[in-house]
N, C-alpha and C positions, 0 to 999 in steps of 0.2 A: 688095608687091614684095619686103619684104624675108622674108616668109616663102618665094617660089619660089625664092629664091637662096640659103635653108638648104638646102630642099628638093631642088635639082640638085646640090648640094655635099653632100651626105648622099648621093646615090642615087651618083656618081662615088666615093665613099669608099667604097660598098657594092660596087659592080663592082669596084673593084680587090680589094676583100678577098677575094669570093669566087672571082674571078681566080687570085686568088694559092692559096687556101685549096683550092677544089674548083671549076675551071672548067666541070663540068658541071649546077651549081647554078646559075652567075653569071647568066643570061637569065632564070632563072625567078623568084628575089629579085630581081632588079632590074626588073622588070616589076610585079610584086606588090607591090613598095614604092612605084612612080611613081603604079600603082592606087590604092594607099589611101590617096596623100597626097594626092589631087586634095582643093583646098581646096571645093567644091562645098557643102560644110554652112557653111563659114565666109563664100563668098561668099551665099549665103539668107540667113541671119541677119537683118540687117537690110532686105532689100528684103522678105524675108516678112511682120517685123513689123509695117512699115512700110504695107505695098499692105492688109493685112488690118487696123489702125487707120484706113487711110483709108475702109474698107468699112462698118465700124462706125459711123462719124461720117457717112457720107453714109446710110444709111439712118437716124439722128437728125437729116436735113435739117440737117446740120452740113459743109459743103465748105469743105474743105483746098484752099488756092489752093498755100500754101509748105510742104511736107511737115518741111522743116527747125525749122519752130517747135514738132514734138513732143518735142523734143529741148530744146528751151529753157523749154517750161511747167513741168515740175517745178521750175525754179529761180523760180518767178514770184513775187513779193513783194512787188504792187504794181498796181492796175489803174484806170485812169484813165476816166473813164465822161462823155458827151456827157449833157445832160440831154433838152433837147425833141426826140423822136423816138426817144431812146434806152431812156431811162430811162422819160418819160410821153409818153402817145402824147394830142395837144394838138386840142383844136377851137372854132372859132371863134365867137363873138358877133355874128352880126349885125342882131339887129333894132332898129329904128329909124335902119338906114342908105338912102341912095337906092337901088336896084335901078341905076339907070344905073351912080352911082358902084362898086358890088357889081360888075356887068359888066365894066366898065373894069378895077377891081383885077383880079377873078380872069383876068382874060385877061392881065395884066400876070403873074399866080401861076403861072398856066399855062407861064412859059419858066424855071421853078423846080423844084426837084426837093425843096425843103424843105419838113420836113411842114407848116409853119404855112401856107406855098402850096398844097400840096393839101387844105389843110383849105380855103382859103378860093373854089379851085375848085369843091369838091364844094358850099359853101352857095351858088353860085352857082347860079341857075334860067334864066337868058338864055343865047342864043347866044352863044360866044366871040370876039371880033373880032380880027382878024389885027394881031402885032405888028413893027413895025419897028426894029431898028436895041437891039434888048434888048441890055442889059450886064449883068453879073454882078457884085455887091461881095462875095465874102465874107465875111462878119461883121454886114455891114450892108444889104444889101436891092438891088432891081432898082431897073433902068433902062430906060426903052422908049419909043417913040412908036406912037399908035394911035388911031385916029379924030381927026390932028387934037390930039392932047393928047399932049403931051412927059408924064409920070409916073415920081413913084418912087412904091416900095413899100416898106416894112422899118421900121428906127429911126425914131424921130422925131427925133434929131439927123442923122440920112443924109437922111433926105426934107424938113426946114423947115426955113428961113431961120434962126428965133425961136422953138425948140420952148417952145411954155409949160411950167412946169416941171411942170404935172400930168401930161402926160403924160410923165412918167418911166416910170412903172407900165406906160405901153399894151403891150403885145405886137407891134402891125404897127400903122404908120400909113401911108397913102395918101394923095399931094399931088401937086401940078401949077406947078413953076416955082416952087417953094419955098413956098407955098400951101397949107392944111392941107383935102386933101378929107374924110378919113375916120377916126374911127377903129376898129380892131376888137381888142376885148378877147378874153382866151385864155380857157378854162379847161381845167385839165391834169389827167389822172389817173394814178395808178401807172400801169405795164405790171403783170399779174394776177401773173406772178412774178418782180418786180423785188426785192420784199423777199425773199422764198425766195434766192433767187440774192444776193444781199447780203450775208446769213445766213451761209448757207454758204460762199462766200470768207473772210469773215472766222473764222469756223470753224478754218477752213484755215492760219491766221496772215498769211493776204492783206489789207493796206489797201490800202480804198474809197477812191475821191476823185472831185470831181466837178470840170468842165471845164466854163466853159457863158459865153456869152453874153448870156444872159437878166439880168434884173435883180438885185439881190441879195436883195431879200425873195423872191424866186420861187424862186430857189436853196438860198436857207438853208430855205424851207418844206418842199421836197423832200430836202434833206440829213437835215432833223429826221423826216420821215417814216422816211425808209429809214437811221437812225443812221447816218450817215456823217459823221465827225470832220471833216476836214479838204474844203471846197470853194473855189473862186475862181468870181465870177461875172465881168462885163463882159469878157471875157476876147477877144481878138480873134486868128484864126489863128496869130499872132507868138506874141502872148503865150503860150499855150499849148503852142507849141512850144518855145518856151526855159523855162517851167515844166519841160516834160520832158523838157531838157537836164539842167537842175540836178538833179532826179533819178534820172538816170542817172548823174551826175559822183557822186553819194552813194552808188552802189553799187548800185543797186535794179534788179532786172528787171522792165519792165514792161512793161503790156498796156493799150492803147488800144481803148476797142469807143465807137464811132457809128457815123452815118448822112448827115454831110451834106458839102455839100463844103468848107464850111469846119475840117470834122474831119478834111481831106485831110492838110496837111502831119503832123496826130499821128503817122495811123495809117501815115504814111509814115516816120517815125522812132521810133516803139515799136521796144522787141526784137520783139513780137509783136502784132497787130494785128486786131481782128476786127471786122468791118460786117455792118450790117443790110440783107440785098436789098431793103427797102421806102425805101431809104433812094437816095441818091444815084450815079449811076455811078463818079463821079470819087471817092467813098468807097471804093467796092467794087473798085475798079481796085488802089488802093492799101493793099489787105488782106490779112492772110497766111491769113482762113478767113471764111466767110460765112455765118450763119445767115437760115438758109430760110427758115421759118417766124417771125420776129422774135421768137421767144421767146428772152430774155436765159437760160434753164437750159442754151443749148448749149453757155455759157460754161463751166461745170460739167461738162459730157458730156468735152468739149477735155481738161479736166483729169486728167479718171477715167482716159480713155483713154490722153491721152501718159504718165500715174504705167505703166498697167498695160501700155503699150507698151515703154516703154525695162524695165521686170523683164524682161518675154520677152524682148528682147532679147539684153542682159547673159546670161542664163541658156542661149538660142543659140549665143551668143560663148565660152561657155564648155565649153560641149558642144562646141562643133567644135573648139576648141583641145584639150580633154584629149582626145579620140576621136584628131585628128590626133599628141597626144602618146606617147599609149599604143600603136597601132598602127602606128607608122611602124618601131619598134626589133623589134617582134614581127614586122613583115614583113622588115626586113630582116635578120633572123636565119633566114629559112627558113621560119619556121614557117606562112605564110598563103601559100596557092597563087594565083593570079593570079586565076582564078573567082571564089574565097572575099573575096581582096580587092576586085572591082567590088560583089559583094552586101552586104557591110561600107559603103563607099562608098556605094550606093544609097540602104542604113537610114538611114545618119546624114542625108542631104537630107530624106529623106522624116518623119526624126522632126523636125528642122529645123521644117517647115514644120508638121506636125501639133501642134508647140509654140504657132507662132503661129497657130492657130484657136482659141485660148482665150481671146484679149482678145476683148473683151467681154461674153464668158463671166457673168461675175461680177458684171455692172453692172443 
């Protein structure tokens, strides 16, 4: 705005000069200056950069939901990371359970979007039996009726009366009116390039941290795995979310990446936010970018891209200002005919845009 209000205040200062000066000039400089001021390089700028980083990241099966967070990744100094599903993709133990009981659970897993649920769907062999009246705990496991049997699913303090204390360690236990039907033990592995991607943030001057609800030796196992300094396990959606209150009060911009829906409220208050499509809807709803393919490197693609997006940018912004500065006193001096001025005007859009085909270029 406030460049067309120099700009018609220049071009009225122009007309009268050459009003005054040589009236058979004044239509053809003031024509040839409104030409070349048209901001057209400076409006591209960023919608170029901008539409052609989003190009680049979606053929990386990397989709931008919030185009705005390219603009805040260069500042990022801090990324908060989900463990089960995120971080290690988790599958269950079940032999030596009943098949009935197996049935029952996984049909209870089945109104879940969590991967320890899908793990314990897919070890399931029976039909699925239809569930009534399912609830949702966040942090802590389902709720359902089905065949007949009220059940939970999750913690062993969410699902029994009296968890015996061994089962601290379980992963998912399965009960019936606070009654311990099942239990089913994890085993977790890396994601193939969770340490690569680790690496390289910290590389970057980015601290790792982890977020996780799981226990704390499971946590710390996987912290030790992937060096990462600083984790909190038993962490319950609250918790987590005023974790990364406090570190946002300390300064820090940070980046939330899960998958489930208890990772909702993070990735709803990160500065920047990014989920896994294998992961849960109500994650993904509330994400500022989504990797496709669950490979934790798009975290890394995000990065390369918003650094090498905002240069073209800036470097846009600066072309259209000096182009707009240099040519505006040269038109209104006479010297660019009206012609001359739309094909001056043209280039500049056209090198505009031709600037931004080069991110990702280099990657």
């Amino acid at each position: 705005a406030r460049f067309v209000r120099r700009v018609l205040i220049f071009t009225t200062v122009t007309l009268a000069a050459w009003l005054w000066y040589d009236p058979s000039q004044a239509l053809t400089a003031t024509i040839a200056l409104l030409v070349v001021a048209c901001p057209c390089a400076l409006g591209l700028a960023a919608p170029a950069a901008i539409t052609r980083s989003l190009g680049v990241l979606a053929r990386k099966n990397v989709l931008v939901v919030n185009p705005d967070v390219l603009e805040a990744l260069p500042r990022l100094s801090r990324v908060v990371f989900d463990k089960t599903g995120t971080l290690t993709e988790p599958t269950l133990v079940v032999e030596g359970v009943d098949k009935a009981i197996l049935q029952l659970a996984a049909s209870l897993a089945r109104e879940s979007e969590h991967p320890l649920s899908k793990a314990l769907v897919q070890a399931n062999t029976l039909p699925l039996l239809a569930v009534t009246q399912a609830t949702s705990f966040p942090g802590l496991g389902l709720e359902g009726t089905l065949a007949g049997h009220k059940l939970r699913l999750g913690q062993a303090t969410f699902v029994l009366d009296e968890p015996p204390q061994e089962l601290d360690q379980a992963s998912l236990v399965v009960g019936e009116e606070g009654r311990l039907l099942a239990v089913f033990e994890t085993e977790e592995k890396l994601r193939p390039d969770a340490l690569i991607t680790i690496k390289a943030l910290q590389a970057r001057g980015v601290e790792c941290e982890i977020l996780s609800g799981d226990t704390h030796a499971r946590v710390e196992r996987i912290a030790q795995a992937l060096n990462i300094r600083h984790w909190r396990a038993r962490q319950m959606p609250e918790d987590k979310l005023a974790h990364l209150q406090t570190l946002q009060n300390e300064g820090h911009c940070l980046m939330a990446v899960g998958d489930g829906s208890n990772d909702a409220p993070v990735l709803g208050g990160a500065d920047i936010s990014v989920a896994l499509t294998s992961g849960t809807e109500l994650a993904q709803a509330n994400a500022d970018a989504l990797l496709c393919t669950g490979q934790l490197s798009g975290v890394l693609d995000l990065l390369t891209t918003s650094e090498q997006t905002q240069v073209i940018l800036r470097q846009n912004q600066r072309w259209a200002f000096t182009y707009n500065t240099v040519a505006m006193p040269i038109a209104a001096l006479g010297y660019i005919p009206p012609w001359l001025a739309a094909i001056f005007m043209s280039a500049s859009s056209l090198l505009v845009v031709l600037n931004a085909l080069r991110i990702g270029k280099q990657q």
